[in-house]
Every structure is written in structure tokens, then in C-alpha cells.
N, C-alpha and C positions, 0 to 999 in steps of 0.2 A: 564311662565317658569315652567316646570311641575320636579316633583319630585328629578326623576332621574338624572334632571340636574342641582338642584338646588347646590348653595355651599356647605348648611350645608348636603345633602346628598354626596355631591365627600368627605369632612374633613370626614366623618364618614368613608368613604369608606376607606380612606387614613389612618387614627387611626389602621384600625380594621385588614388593611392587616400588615403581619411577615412573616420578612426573613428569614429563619436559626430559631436554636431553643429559644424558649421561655418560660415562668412562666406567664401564666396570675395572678397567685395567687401573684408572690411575684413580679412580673413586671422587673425579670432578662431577657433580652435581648427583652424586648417590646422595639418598638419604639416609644411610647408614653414616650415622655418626661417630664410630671409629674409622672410617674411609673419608667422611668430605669434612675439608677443614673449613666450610663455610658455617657450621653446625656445632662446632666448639668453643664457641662464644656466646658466651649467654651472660646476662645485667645481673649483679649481684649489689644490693645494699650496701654501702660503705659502712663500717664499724663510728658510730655517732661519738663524738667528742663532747663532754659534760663540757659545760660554762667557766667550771675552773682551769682544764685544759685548754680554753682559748683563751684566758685571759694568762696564763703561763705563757702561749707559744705568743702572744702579743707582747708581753715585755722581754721574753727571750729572743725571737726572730727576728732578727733586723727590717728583713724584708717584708716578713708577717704587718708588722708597726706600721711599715711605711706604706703598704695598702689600705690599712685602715687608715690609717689619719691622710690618707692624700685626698680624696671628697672633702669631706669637712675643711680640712686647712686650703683648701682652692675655693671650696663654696663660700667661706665666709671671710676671704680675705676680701673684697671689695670693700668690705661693712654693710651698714645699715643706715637710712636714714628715717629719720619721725617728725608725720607732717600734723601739726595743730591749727588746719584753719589760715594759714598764714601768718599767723603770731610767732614772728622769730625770736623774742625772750620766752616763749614756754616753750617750744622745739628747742631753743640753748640747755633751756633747765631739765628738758627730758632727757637727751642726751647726754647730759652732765651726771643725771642719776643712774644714766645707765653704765655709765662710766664706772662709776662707783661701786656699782653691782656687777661688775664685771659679766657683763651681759653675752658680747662676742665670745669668752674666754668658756662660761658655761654652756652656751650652745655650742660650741664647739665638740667639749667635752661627749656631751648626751648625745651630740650626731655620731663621736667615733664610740662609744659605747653601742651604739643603735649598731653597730658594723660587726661590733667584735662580738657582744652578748646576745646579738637579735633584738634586743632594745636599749634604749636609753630615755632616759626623762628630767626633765628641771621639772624641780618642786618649786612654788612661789607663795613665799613668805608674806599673804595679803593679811593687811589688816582691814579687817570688816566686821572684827565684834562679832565672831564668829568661832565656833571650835574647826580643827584642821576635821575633824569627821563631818561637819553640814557643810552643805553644799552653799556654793558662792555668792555673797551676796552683793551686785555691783555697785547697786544706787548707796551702799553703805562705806564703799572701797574707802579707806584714807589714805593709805602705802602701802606700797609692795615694800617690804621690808628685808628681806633676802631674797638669795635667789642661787638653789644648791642640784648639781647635776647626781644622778644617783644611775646604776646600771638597774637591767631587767632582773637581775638576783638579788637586789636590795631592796624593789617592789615587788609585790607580790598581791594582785588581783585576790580580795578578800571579798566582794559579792559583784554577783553580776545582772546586767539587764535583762530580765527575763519576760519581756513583754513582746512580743511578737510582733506589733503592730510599731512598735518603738524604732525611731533613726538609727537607733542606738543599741537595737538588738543585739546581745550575745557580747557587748562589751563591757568592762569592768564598770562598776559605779564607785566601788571604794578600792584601797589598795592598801594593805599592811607592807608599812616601813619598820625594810629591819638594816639601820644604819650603825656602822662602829667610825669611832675616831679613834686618831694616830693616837692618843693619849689614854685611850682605853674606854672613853666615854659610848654611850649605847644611846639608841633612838629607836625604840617600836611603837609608832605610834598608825593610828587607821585615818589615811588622809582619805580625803572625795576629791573623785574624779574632776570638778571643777579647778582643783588647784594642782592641776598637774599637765605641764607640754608630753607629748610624747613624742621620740622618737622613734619612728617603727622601722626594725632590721628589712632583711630581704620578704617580698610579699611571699607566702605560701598558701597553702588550703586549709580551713575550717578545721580538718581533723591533727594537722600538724601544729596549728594553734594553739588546740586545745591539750595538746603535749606541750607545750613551751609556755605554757600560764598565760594564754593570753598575749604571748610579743610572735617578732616575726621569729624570720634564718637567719644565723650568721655568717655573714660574708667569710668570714674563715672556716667554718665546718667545709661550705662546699670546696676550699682552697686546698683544705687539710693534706690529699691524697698527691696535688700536684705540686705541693711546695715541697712533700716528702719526697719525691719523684728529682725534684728540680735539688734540694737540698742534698739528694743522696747523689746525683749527678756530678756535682762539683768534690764531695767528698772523693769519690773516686777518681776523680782527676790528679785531687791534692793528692792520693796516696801512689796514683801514677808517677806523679814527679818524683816523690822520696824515692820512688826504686825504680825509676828511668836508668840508672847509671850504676850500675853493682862490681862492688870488689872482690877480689876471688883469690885467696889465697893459696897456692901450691905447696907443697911439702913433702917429700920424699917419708915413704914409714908413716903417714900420721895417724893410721888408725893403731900400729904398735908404740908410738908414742902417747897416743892419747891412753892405753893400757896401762902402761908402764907410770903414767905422771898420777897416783891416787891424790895428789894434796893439788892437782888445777894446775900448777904452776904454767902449764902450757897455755889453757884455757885465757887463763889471765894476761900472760902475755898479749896471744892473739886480740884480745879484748881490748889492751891498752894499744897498740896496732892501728886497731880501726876507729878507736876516737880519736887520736891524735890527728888521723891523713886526714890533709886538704891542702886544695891547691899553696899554701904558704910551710906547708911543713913535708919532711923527707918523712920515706918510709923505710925502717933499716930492716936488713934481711940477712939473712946467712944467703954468702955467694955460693957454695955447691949445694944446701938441701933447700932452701925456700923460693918462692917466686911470687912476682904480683901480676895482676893485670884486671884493666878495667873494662866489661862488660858491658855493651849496650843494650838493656833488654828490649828496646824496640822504640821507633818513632811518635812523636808525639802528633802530628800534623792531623788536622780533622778535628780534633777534639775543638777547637775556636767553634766552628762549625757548627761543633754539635749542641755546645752549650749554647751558644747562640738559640736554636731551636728549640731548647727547653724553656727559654725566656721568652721568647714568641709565643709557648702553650701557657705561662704563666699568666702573662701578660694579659691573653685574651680568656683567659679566664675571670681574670680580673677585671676586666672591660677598662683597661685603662693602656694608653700607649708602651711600648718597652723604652721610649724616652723618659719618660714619665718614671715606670719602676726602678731604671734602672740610673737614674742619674745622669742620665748623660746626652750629650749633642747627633743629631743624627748623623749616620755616616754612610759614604758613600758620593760619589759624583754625583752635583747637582741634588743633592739630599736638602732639603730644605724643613723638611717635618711639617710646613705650613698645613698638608692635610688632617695627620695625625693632631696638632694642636686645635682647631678646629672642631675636631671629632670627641676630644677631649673635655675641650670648652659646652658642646653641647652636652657631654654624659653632666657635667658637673650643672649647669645653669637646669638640668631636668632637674634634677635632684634635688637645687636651690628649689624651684617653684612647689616643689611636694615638701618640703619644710614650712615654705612660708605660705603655705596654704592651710598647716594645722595652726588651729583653733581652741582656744581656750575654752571658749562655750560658744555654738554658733547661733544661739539663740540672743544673744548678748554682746558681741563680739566679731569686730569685722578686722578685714586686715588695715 
């Protein structure tokens, strides 16, 4: 192989040619990427979080919680109403049974599941003289007789549409439930897709789907990275304050004392020393070998600033206001938030209408 064609002569070749302008000195728009820092960035896959980890950091994470459940608990606080024709005793007695089946409280439930697991779904307990595996029969309907919200890991897509031609293409027809109660009681039963709401998480693509059995994303995988970010921000804050202000004790000899003491006695001392001080208690010392004084490690100022900005990245990752995450009134002269709430109101009222657009059976079944 002679020169010209060898590797290390083509990489050379490759290094030394620039496109557009360049600094060889400071290596601004080289494309040698040990010299241009515009080239050492490059997208990496976030490490994926199983279902059990989000359903952990949603009852552990305060804030995690309060992302998920802020959609759902704004979407469905206005309520609902049910129109019969204009017969006000049958819209009374509908809404009375839905009372009953706690209607609001389970869609509720399956919309913050749809967040945290990438799906959620009420199962509905119809009676139609039917098994939960056939499919729905309306003109048969007597009661809905329950009505139980279950996450996307307690159904599980057990056959699917495989008709090409079908509305319905490439979605589940049946789903194996694998449900436990508080009491130890078990439920593996194969429902049909007629007697099932869903909830669908964040939209993704066909092949991401077909990883996650058929539901969406969850609102917290994509979160994962920046609550870590935002959560580990504050921690160091917190451990900034513990040693914002350090004590320092002096001592004439202390490394030939600390030789000298095999049984601590010194050690212990010092020890009890420094639990005791605070501003309500003395600190006793020997007047010619000991000394104290307190040490400012450094100013706290900015750091408001800074978390603040971490809240702002959160936030808008979230797509929800930092009024909204963070509890609180807006601030600032002339702060009014009226845009933010607004903006707010429209993410939540979108979301409302893709809820109450899914359908039981659309062949059967209007809103």
C-alpha cells in the first residue's frame, strides 16, 4: 500500500481540509474535533426508566406527583354534565349513578396513570349477558355495574387488529388483566377491547409503541433527566447552607497531642465542643493553648437566581406554568400571571377535548 493511499495519509488529508472560515490558532470553526468546541456535542439516548421506576418517583417526588396529577385534577374539575333529550328525571338519575360509581374520581385516576405509565384505562363493568372476552353488545346493555381505573401494566394487549384495511389497524382487540387487591385478592381475566376507556400517555411512533405494548410515553421518562438536574440543584444548595459558616478550632501542639491521647479523650472532647455551640450556648476553651473562630466559606447571593432558572427549565418541560408547578403567586411589579393562566387553561381544555373525544365504540357510540 503505498503512501498516498495509506489510512493515516487519507485521516490527515481529512483533518487538514476547512470548510468556511476558520482559526487554526484558536481552532474556531476547525473541524478537528479535539480543537472546535462546536463538535463536542453530540445527542445521546437517555438511559429508559421501566414503569416501576416511575410509578416510585410519582409517589416519592413531591413535584414528580404534582406534574402528573396537575392535567387531570384542572381537566376534570369543572365536571361533567349528561344530556337525555331534555328529560331532566333521567339526566337526574344519570348523574346520580354516576355519582355512585364514582365516575369523576376514576377518570381522573386513568388520565394521571395515562401521565405517569404512558397509559391508563377504566374498565366498565357492563352488563349485557355477555363474557368480559366478547365483544359489546349495546342493544343488550342493562348496567354498567362498575366502573375500575387500572394502569398500562395491569393491561396488557393480548391480540391485535391485524386487518389492514381495518380503522382499527395495529390496535389491541383484547387485553389480559392482571389486577391484585390491597387484600391479596388476584384478577387475570381477557377483557375486549369494547369494554375498555383508554387513556393514551404522550403520542409517540409506531415502533416506540410496539415497545410499550401498545400505550404511549410517559410524561415522566421524558422529565426523568431534568427533575434530576433540578432535584440535585437544590440539594446542593441545601448542603451549601450546612457549611456556609464553619468553626475552626486552634490549638497550640495538636498534632503532638493528638499522638499522645491513644484512648480519644481529646477527639471527644472536641466533639462535644462542636455540638454543644450555638448562638444560645458558650464555647469553653483554655485561655493560653486553644482558640475559636468562625469562618465564612463564601456568599450565598445568586443562587435565588439560579434555582429560579432550573424552575423555568422544568417547567417548560412540563408545559405547564412555574405558577402552576411551583405553588405560588406570580412575582414581580405589575405580575399578574393573566397570560400564563390563559396559556395554562388552553394546554388543559386541549387535553379535556382528546379525552372526551375517545370512544367506547365509534360504531355504537357518540359523545
Amino acid at each position: 500500500m503505498t503512501e498516498a493511499t495509506s489510512f493515516s495519509s487519507l485521516l490527515r488529508r481529512a483533518v487538514s481540509r476547512v470548510d468556511g472560515w476558520a482559526n487554526a490558532l484558536t481552532g474556531v470553526g476547525a473541524l478537528a474535533g479535539a480543537q472546535s468546541h462546536r463538535t463536542r456535542f453530540a445527542f445521546q439516548g437517555a438511559e429508559r426508566q421501566g414503569r416501576a421506576a416511575l410509578e416510585f418517583l410519582y409517589h416519592e417526588d413531591a413535584f414528580a406527583r404534582r406534574i402528573a396529577d396537575a392535567v387531570p385534577s384542572a381537566g376534570m374539575r369543572p365536571g361533567f354534565t349528561v344530556r337525555a333529550g331534555g328529560d331532566a328525571a333521567v339526566e337526574t338519575a344519570i348523574m346520580a349513578a354516576c355519582d355512585d360509581l364514582l365516575v369523576t374520581r376514576r377518570a381522573r385516576e386513568a388520565w394521571t396513570w395515562s401521565r405517569v405509565h404512558g397509559g391508563g384505562a377504566l374498565l366498565l363493568g357492563l352488563d349485557d349477558g355477555r363474557r368480559p372476552d366478547e365483544e359489546l353488545d349495546v342493544a343488550s346493555l342493562r348496567a354498567v355495574r362498575w366502573i375500575a381505573s387500572v394502569t398500562a401494566s395491569e393491561l396488557v394487549p393480548a391480540t391485535w387488529d391485524v386487518d389492514a384495511r381495518s380503522a382499527r389497524f395495529g390496535e389491541p382487540t383484547s387485553y389480559r388483566l392482571q389486577r391484585t387487591s390491597s387484600g391479596g385478592g388476584t384478577d387475570n381475566t381477557v377483557v375486549h377491547w369494547t369494554r375498555v376507556v383508554r387513556f393514551e400517555g404522550l403520542a409517540t411512533t409506531r415502533t416506540r409503541r410496539a415497545q410499550l405494548d401498545g400505550w404511549g410515553e410517559s410524561v415522566l421518562q421524558n422529565l426523568y433527566d431534568v427533575l434530576s438536574e433540578w432535584n440535585g440543584a437544590h440539594a446542593s444548595v441545601t448542603e451549601l447552607l450546612s457549611q456556609a459558616s464553619v468553626s475552626v478550632f486552634k490549638m497550640r501542639d495538636l498534632m503532638a497531642l493528638l499522638g499522645s491521647d491513644p484512648q480519644g479523650l481529646l477527639k471527644a472532647r472536641l466533639e462535644a465542643m462542636d455540638l454543644s455551640r450555638s448562638v444560645a450556648r458558650s464555647v469553653l476553651l483554655d485561655a493560653d493553648g486553644e482558640s475559636f473562630e468562625r469562618t465564612e466559606v463564601g456568599g450565598l447571593n445568586g443562587y435565588a437566581d439560579l434555582l429560579d432558572r432550573y424552575s423555568l427549565r422544568v417547567a417548560g418541560a412540563a408545559g405547564m406554568p412555574v405558577a402552576v408547578l411551583m405553588g405560588r403567586s406570580p412575582a414581580g411589579l405589575n405580575a399578574t400571571g393573566d397570560a400564563d393562566t390563559r396559556g395554562w387553561d388552553d394546554v388543559v381544555d386541549g387535553e379535556r377535548r382528546d379525552r372526551k373525544s375517545t370512544r367506547l365504540n365509534s360504531s355504537h357510540v357518540s359523545e
